[in-house]
C-alpha positions as CSV (number, residue, x, y, z in Angstrom):
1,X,90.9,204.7,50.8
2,X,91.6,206.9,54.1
3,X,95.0,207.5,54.9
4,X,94.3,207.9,58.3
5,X,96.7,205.7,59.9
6,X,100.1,206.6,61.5
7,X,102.4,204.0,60.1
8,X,105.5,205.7,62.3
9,X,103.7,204.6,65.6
10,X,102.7,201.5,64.6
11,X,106.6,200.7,63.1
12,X,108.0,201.8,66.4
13,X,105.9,199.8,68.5
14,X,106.5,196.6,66.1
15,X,110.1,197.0,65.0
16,X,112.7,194.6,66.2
17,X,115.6,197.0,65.9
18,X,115.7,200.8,65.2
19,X,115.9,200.9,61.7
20,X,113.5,198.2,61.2
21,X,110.5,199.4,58.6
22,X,109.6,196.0,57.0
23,X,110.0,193.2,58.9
24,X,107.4,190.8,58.6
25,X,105.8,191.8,62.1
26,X,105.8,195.5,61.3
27,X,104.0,194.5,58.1
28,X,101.3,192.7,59.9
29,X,100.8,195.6,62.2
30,X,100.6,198.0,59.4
31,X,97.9,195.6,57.1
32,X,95.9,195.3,60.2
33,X,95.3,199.2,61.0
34,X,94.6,199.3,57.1
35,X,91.9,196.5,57.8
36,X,90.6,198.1,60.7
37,X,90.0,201.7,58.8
38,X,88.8,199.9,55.7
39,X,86.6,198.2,57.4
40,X,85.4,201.5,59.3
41,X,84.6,202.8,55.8
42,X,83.1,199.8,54.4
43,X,80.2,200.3,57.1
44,X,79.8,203.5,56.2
45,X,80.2,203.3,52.4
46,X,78.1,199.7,51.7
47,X,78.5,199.9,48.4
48,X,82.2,200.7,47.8
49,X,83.3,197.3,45.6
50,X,86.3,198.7,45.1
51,X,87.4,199.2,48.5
52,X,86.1,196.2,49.8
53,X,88.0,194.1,46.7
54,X,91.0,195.9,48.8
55,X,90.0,194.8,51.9
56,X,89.9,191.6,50.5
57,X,93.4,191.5,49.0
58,X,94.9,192.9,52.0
59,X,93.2,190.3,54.5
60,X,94.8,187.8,52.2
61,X,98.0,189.3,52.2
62,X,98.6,189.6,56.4
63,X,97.2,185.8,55.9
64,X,100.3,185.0,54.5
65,X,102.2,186.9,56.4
66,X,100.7,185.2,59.4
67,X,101.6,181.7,58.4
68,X,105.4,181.9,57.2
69,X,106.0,184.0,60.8
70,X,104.4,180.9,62.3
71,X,106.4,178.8,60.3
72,X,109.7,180.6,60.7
73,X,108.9,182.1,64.2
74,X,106.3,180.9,66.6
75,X,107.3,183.0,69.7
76,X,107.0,186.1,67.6
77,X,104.1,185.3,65.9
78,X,101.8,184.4,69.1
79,X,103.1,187.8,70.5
80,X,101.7,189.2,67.4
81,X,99.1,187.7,67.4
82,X,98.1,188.7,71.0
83,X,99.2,192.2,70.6
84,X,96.9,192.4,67.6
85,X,94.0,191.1,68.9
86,X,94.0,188.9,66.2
87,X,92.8,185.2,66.4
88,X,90.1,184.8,69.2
């Protein structure tokens, strides 16, 4: 898998307080930069099963994450939502 994302710029744009590194937005942010470069490589490697089984299990994953910030917190979630580009 490429490790070319830059998970400090994507937590400082999506933490809710300084020391924030988990929270369930920052998570989101961080699966979807891993979907968008697996994705990259997945059109370049067509037959990589075992990167696109990780794909799979990470779409899955911000899935979740998607619907218990809707159901705890819909202003954040449709900010993240829209910020992400996610959901046309």
């Amino acid at each position: 898998m490429p490790a070319d994302i830059d998970k400090s710029a994507v937590i400082e744009t999506y933490n809710l307080h300084e020391e924030d590194t988990g929270s369930t937005p920052v998570q989101i942010a961080i699966m979807t930069e891993r979907v968008k470069n697996l994705t990259r490589h997945l059109q370049q490697n067509k037959k990589d099963g075992h990167s696109r089984r990780g794909l799979i299990n990470i779409i899955s994953q911000r899935k979740k994450l998607l619907a218990y910030l809707k159901r705890t917190d819909r202003a954040k979630y449709d900010e993240v939502v829209k910020a992400l580009n996610l959901r046309a």
